[in-house]
C-alpha positions as CSV (number, residue, x, y, z in Angstrom):
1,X,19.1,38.0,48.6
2,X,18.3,41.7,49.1
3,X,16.6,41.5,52.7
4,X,14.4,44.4,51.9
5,X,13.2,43.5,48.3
6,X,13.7,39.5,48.3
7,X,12.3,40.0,44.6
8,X,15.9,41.4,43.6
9,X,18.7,39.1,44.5
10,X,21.6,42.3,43.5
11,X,20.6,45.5,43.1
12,X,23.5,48.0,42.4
13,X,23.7,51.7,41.6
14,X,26.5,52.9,39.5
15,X,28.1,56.3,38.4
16,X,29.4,55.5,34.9
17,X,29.6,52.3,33.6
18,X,30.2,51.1,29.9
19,X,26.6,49.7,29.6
20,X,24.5,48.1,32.1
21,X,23.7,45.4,30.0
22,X,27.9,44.1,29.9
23,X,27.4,44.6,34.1
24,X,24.4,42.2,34.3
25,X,25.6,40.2,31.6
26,X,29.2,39.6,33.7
27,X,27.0,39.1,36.7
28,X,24.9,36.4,35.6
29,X,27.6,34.6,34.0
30,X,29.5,34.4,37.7
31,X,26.0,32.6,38.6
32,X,24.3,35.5,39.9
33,X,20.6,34.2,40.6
34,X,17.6,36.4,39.5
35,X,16.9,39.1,39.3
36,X,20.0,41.2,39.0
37,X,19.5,45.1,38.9
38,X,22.3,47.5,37.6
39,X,21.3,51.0,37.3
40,X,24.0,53.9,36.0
41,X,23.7,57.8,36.0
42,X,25.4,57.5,32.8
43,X,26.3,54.8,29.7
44,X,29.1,55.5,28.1
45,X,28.1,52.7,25.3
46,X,24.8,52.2,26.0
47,X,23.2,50.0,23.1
48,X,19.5,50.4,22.2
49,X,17.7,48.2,19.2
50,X,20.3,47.5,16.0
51,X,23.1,49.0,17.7
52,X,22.2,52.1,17.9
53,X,23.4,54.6,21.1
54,X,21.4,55.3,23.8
55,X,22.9,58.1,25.9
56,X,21.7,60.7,28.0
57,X,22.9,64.1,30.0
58,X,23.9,62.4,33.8
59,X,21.1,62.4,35.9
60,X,18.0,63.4,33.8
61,X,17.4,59.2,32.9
62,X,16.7,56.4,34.1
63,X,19.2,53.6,32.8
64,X,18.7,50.6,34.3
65,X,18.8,46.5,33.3
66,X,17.2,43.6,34.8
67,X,19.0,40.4,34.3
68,X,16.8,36.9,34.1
69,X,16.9,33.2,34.8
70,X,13.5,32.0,33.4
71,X,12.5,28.7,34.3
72,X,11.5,26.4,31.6
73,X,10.0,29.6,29.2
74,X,10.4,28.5,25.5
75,X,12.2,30.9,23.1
76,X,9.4,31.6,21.3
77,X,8.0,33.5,24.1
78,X,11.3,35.5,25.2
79,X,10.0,38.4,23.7
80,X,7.4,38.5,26.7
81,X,9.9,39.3,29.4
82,X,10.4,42.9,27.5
83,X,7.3,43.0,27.3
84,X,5.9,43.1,30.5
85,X,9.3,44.7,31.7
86,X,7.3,47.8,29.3
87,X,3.9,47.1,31.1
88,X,5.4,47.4,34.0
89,X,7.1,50.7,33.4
90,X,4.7,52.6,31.6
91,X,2.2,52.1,34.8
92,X,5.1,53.0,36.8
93,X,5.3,56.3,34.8
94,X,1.5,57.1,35.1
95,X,2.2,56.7,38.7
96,X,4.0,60.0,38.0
97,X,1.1,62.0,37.9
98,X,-0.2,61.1,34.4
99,X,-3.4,59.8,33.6
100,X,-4.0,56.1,32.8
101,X,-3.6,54.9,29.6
102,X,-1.0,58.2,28.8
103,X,1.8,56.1,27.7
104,X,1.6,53.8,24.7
105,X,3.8,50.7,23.5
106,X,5.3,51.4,19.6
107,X,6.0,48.0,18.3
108,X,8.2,46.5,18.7
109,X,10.1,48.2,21.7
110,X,9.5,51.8,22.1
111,X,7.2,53.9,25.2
112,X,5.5,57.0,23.9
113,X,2.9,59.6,24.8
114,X,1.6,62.0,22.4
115,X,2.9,65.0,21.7
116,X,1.3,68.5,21.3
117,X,0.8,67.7,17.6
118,X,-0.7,64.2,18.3
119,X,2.2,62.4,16.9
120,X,3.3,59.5,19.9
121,X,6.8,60.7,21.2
122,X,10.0,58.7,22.4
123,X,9.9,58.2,26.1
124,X,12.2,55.1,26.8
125,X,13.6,52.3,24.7
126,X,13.7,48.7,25.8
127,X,16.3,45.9,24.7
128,X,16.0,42.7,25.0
129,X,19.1,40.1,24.7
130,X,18.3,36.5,25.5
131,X,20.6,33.1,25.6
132,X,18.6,30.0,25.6
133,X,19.2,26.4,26.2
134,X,20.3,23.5,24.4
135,X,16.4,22.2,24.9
136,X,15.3,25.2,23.8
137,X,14.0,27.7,26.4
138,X,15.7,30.7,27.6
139,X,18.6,30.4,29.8
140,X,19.1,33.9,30.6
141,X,17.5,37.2,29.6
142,X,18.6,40.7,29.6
143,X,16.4,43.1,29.8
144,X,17.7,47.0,29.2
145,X,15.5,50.1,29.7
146,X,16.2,53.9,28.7
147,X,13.7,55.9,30.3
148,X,13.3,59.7,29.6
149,X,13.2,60.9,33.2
150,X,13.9,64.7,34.7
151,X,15.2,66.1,31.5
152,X,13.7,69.1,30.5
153,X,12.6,70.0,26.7
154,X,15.6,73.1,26.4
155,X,18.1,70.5,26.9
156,X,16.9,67.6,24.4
157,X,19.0,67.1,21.6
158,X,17.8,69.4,18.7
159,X,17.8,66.8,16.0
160,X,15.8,65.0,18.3
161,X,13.5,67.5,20.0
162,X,10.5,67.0,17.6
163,X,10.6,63.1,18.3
164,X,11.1,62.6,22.2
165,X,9.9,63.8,25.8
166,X,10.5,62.9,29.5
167,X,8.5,62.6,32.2
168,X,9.4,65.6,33.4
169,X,7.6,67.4,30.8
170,X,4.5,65.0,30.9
171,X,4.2,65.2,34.3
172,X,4.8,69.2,34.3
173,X,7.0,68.7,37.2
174,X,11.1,67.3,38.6
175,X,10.5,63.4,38.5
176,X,12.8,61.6,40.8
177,X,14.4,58.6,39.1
178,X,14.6,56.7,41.9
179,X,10.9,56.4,42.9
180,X,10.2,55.8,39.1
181,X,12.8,52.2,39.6
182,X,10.9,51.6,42.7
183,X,7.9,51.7,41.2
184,X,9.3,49.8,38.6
185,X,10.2,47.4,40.2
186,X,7.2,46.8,42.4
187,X,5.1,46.1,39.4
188,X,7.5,43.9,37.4
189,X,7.4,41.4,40.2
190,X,3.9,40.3,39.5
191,X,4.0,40.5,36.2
192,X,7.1,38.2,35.7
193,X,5.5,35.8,38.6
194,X,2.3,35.8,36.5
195,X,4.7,34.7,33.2
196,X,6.2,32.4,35.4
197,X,3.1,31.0,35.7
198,X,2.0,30.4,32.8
199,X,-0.1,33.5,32.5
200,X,0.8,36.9,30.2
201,X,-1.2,40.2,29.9
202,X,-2.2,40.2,26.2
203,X,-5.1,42.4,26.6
204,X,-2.7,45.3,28.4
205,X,0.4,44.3,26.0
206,X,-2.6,44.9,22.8
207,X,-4.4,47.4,24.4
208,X,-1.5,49.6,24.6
209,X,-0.3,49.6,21.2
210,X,-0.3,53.0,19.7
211,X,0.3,51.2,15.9
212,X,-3.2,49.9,15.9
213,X,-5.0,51.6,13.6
214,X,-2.1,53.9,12.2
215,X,-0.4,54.0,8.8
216,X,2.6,52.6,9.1
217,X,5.9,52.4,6.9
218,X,8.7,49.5,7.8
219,X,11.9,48.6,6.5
220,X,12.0,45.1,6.6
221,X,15.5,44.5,4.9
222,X,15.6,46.4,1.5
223,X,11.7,45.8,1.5
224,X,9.7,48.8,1.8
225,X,6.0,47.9,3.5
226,X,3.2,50.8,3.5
227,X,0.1,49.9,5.7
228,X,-2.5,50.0,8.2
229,X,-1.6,48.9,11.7
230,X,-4.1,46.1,12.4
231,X,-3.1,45.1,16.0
232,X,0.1,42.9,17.2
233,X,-0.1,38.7,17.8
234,X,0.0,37.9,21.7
235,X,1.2,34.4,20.8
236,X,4.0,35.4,19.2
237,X,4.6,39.3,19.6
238,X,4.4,39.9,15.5
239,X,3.1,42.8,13.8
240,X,0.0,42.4,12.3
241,X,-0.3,45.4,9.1
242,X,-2.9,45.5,6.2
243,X,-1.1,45.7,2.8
244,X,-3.3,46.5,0.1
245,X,-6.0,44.4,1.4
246,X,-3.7,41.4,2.7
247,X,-2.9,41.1,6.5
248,X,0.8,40.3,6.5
249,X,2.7,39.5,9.4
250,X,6.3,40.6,10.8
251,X,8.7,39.4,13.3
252,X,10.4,41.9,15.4
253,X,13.6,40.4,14.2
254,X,13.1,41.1,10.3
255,X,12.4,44.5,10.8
256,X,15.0,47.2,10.7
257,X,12.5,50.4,11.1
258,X,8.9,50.9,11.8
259,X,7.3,54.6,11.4
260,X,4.1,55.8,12.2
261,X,2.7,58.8,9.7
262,X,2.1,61.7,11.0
263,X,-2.1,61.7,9.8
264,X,-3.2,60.9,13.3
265,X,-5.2,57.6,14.1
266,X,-7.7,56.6,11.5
């Protein structure tokens, strides 16, 4: 138990590590109890959603996974842990110096705040891996978060510099990574308590969604979908998007890609 956050049974901070989501993953498999923290300075395999890298300069992010041991939450609702693992970091990044309501969820796993141009921008990523139960629930859940932190705009990658910030340019200011995990962290515990309970922010997890009400292109396997962001399913996390006049519904799962033009909000 860590005596001065009883909230976090392990909480380690490492140099360079492979990927903080093979740490946690090794530590709940020894029978590590919840919730295991690994944070890194760098990743050098650090996964984000399909495989894809997530790496960043040492220092200027915030890599960090949460390992969980649910009890008795059925699989259909794993995808709630990342999400309020998000809620709880985006109002941990307001707590920067930002104004409320400055960083939006992209569906299915993305934070943003807009750019200069109005276009939402890449702040962190967020991956979820979960192992369930033979009954059905979820055994264990990994939850992985990329943040953006102190790294300024002249060093972003330039094939990415039109699509991503850091809180050091929202905030106008150095942010310190480690008050951004401690504030994390103090607002992840009552949000997993309240899921725990029975109980999940689905006006917050909705109200944040910076698809609703956007045009929207997705790649669901070698289907192309054009449409109008309609809002997201609290029940079970899909993506709700008008399609010529028919609301259709996707599963984060079945969808490879999801873009939001560049028109501004309708």
């Amino acid at each position: 138990m860590n005596a001065a956050r009883p909230f976090v049974s392990r909480l380690e901070r490492f140099t360079e590590v492979d990927s903080t989501q093979v740490v946690v993953a090794g530590w709940l498999a020894d029978g590590v109890p919840e919730v295991a923290v690994a944070t890194a300075d760098v990743q050098t395999v650090g996964r984000g959603r399909s495989g894809h890298l997530w790496q960043a300069p040492s220092g200027m992010a915030l890599l960090v996974t949460c390992g969980f041991r649910p009890r008795h939450l059925p699989i259909a609702q794993a995808w709630r842990l990342a999400a309020v693992a998000s809620l709880a970091l985006a109002e941990a990044a307001e707590a920067q110096g930002l104004r409320d309501g400055a960083i939006g969820l992209k569906w299915p796993n993305d934070l943003v705040a807009d750019g200069p141009d109005g276009d939402p921008r890449k702040l962190a990523g967020v991956l979820g891996e979960v192992a369930p139960t033979a009954e059905g629930a979820v055994a264990t859940c990994l939850v992985g978060l990329g943040v953006n932190v102190d790294w300024p705009a002249a060093a972003f990658p330039a094939e990415l510099s039109s699509t991503m910030t850091s809180l050091r340019e929202l905030a106008h200011r150095p942010v310190d990574r480690d008050a951004l995990l401690e504030g994390f962290l103090d607002r992840l515990e009552p949000r997993y308590d309240a899921l725990m309970a029975g109980r999940f922010d689905s006006a917050g997890w909705t109200g944040r969604q910076c698809t609703t009400g956007r045009q929207l292109t997705l790649q669901v396997g070698e289907e192309r979908v054009d449409g109008l962001g309609v809002g997201v399913d609290p029940l079970s996390g899909a993506l709700a998007v008008d399609v010529g006049g028919a609301i259709r519904h996707f599963d984060s799962a079945e969808v490879l890609r999801c873009r939001i033009a560049s028109a501004g909000r309708l």
